[in-house]
Structure formats: C-alpha cells, structure tokens
NUZAVEX-150766 format. One record per residue: x, y, z of N, C-alpha, C, O in turn; residue in one letter; residue number from 1. Coordinates in Angstrom, 1 decimal. Example, Ala and Ser with C-alpha at 12.3 -4.5 7.8 and 13.67 -1.06 7.14 Angstrom:
BEGIN
13.2;-5.7;7.8;12.3;-4.5;7.8;13.2;-3.3;7.8;14.2;-3.3;8.5;A;1;
12.8;-2.2;7.1;13.7;-1.1;7.1;12.9;0.0;7.9;13.4;1.1;8.0;S;2;
REM end
This chain:
BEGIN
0.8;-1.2;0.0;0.0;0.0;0.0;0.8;1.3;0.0;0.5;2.3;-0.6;X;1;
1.9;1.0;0.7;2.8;2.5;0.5;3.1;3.1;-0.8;3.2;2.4;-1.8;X;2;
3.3;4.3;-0.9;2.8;5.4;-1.9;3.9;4.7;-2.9;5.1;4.4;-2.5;X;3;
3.3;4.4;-4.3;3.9;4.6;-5.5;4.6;2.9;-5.7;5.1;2.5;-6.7;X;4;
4.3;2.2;-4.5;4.8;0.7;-4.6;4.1;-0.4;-5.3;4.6;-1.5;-5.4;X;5;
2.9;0.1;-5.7;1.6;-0.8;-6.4;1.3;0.3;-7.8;0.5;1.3;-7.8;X;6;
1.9;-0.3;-9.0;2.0;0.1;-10.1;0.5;0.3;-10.5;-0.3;-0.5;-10.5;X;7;
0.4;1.4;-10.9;-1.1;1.8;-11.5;-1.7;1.9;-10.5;-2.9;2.0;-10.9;X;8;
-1.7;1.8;-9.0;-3.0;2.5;-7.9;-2.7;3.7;-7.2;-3.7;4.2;-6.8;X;9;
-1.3;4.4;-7.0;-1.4;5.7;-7.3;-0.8;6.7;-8.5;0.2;6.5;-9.1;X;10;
-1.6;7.7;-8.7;-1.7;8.3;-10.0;-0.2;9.0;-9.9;0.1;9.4;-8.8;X;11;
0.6;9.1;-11.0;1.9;9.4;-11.5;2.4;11.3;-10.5;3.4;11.8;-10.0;X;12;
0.8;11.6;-10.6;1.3;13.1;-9.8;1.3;13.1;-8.5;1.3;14.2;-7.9;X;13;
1.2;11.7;-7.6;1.3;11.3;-6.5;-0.1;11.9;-5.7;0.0;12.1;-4.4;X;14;
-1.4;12.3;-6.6;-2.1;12.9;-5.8;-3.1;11.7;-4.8;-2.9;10.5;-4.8;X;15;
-3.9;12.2;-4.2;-4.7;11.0;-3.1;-5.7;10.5;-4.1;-6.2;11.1;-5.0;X;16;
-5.9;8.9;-3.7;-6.8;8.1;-3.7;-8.1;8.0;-2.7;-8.2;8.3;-1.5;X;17;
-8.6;7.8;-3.1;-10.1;6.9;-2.1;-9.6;5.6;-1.7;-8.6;4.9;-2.1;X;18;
-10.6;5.4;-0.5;-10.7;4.1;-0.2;-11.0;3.1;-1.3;-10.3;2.2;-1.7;X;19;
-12.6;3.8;-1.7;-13.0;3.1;-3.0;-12.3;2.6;-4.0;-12.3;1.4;-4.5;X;20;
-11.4;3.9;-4.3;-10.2;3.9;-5.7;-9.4;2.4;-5.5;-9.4;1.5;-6.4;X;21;
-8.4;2.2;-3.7;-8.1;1.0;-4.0;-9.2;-0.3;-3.6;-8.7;-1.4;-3.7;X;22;
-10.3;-0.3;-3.3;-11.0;-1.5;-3.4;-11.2;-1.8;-5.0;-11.2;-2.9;-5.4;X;23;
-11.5;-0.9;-5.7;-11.8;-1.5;-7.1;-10.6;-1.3;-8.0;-10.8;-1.2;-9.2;X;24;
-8.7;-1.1;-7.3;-7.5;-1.7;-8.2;-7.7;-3.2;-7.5;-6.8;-3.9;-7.9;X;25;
-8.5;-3.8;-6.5;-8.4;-5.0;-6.3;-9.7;-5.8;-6.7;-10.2;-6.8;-6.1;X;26;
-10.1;-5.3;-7.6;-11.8;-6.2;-7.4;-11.0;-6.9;-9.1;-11.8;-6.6;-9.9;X;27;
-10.1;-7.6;-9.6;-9.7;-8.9;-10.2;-9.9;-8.3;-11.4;-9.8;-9.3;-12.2;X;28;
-10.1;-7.1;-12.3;-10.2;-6.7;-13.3;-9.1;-5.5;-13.7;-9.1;-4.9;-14.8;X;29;
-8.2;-5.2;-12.8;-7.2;-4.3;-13.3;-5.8;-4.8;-13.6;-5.6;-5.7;-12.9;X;30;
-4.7;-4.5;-14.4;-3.4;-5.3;-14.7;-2.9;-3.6;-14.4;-3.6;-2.5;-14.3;X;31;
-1.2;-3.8;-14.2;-0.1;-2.6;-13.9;0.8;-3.1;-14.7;1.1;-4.2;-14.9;X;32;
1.5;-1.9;-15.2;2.3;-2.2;-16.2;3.4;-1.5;-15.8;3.4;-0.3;-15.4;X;33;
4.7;-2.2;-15.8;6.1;-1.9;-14.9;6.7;-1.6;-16.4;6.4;-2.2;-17.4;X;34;
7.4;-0.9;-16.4;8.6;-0.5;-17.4;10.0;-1.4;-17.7;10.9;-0.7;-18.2;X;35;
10.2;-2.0;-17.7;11.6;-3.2;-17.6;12.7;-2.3;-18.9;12.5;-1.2;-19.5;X;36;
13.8;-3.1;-18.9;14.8;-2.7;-19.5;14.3;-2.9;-21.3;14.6;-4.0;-21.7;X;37;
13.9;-2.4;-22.0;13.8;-2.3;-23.3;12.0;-3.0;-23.7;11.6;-3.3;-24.8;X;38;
11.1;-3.0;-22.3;9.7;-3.6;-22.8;9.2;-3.0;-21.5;9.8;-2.5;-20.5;X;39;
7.6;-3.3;-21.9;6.4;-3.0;-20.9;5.9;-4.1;-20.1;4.7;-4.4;-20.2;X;40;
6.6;-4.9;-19.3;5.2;-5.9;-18.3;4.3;-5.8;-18.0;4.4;-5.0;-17.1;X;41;
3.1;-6.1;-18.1;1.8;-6.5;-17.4;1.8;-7.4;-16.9;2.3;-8.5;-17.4;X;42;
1.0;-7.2;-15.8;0.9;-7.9;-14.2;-0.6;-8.2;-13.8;-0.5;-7.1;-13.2;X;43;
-1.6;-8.5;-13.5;-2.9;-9.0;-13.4;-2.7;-8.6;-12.1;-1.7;-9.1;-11.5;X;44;
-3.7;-7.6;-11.3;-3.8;-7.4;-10.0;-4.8;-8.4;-9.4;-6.0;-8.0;-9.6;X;45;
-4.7;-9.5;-8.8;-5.6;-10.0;-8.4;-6.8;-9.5;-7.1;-6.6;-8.8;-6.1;X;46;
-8.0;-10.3;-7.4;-8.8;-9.7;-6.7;-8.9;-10.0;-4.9;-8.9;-11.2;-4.4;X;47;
-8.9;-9.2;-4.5;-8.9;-8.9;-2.9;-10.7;-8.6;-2.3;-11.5;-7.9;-2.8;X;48;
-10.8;-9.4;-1.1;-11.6;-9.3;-0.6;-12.1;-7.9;0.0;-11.1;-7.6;0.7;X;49;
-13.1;-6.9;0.2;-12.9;-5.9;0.7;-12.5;-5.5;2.4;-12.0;-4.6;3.0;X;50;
-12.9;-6.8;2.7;-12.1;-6.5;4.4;-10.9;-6.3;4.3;-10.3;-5.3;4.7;X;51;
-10.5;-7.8;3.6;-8.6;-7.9;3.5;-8.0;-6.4;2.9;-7.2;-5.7;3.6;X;52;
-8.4;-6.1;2.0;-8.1;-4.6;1.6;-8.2;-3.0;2.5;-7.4;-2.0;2.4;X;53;
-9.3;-3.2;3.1;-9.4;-2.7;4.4;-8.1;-2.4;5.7;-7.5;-1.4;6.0;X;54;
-8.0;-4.0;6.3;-6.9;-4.0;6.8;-6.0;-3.9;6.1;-6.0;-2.7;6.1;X;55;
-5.1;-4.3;5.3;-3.9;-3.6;4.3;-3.9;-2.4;4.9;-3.1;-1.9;5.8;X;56;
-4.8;-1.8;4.2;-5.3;-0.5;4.4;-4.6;0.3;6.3;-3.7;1.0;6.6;X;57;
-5.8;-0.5;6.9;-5.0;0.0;8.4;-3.7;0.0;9.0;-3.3;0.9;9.8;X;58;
-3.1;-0.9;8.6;-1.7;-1.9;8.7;-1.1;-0.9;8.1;0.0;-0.7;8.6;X;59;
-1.3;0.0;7.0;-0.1;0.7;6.3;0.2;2.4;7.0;1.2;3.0;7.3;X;60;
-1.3;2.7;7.2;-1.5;3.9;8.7;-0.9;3.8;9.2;0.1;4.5;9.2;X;61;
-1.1;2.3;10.5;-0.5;2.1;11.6;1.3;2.1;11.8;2.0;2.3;12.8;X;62;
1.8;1.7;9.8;3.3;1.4;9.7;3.4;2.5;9.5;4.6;2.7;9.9;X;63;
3.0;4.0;8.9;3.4;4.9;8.7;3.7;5.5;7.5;4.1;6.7;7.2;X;64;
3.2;3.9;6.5;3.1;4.2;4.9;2.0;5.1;4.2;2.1;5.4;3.0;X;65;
1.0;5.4;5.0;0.2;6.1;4.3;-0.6;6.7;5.6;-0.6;6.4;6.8;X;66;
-1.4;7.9;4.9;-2.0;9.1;6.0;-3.8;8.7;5.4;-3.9;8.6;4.2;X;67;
-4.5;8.5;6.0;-5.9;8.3;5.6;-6.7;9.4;6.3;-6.9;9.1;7.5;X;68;
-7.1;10.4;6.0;-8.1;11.7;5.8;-9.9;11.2;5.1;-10.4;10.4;4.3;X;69;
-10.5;12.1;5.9;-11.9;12.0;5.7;-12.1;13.2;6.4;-11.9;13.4;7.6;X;70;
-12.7;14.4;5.3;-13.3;15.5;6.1;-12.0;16.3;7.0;-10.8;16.7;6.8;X;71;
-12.8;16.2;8.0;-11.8;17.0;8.4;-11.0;16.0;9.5;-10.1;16.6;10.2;X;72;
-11.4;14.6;9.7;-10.6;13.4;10.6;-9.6;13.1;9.7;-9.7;13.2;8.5;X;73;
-8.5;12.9;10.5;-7.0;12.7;10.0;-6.1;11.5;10.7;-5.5;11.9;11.7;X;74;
-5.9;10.2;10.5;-5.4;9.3;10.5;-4.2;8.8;10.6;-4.1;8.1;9.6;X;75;
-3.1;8.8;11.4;-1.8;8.7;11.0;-1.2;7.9;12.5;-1.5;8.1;13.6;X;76;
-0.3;6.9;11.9;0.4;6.1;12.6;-0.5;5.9;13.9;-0.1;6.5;14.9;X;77;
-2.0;5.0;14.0;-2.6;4.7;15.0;-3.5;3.7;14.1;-3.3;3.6;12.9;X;78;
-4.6;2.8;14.7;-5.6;2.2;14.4;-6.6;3.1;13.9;-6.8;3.9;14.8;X;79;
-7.4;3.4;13.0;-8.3;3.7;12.2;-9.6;3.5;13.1;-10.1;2.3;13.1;X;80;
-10.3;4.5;13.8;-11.0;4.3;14.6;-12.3;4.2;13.7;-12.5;4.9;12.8;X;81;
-13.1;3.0;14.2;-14.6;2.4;13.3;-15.6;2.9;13.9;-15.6;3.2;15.1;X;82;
-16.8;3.3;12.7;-17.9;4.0;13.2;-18.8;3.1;13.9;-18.4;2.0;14.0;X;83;
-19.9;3.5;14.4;-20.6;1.7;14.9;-21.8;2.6;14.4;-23.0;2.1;14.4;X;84;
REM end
C-alpha cells in the first residue's frame, strides 16, 4: 500500500486516492504495467476481498506508509478508529 509501490493504484502526480479507488484496483479486473529494460510488463492485479483490503489499508496507517483523511478526521500512525 505505500505510496507509489503498487504500479497503477497511485496516479503518476502522487495525488490522493479513495478508499473506494483501492478497493476497485483490487476487485480482479485491473493489470499494472512496470517498465523493464527495453519492454512494458503486465501484471494482473488479483482480486482482494474488501475486508482484506481494508486491513492492508489500516496496517499501512498504523506502519506509517500512508495518511488516511476524511473531512476533516486525519489518521496517521494509529488504528483507524470504526464508526458503529
């Protein structure tokens, strides 16, 4: 999940994603294309369950790979506190 490590889920000008944005680079219909020495690879992103994605998700907060914002709640290096 950390910024720019998952080819094609964040955009080249490093701006923010949605939650949404990465649940559907994992819903089994997207490929990433890495640059290699003289060709283009594609890579088939397989599909992820939305919880598992979720966690990823929290796991990368809590390591410090990524900042998760909503409004005006701001998320960083802690557990992602859940609405009930």
């Amino acid at each position: 999940m950390a910024l720019c490590a998952l080819p094609g889920l964040w955009p080249e000008d490093r701006s923010p994603v949605t939650v949404g944005q990465v649940h559907e680079f994992f819903d089994g219909e997207h490929v990433a294309k890495v640059q290699r020495e003289g060709y283009e690879e594609v890579f088939r992103i397989p599909a992820a369950l939305e919880e598992v994605v979720d966690h990823a998700i929290e796991e990368a907060v809590k390591a410090i790979m990524l900042w998760l914002t909503s409004g005006p709640a701001s998320v960083f290096k802690e557990p992602i506190p859940l609405s009930s």
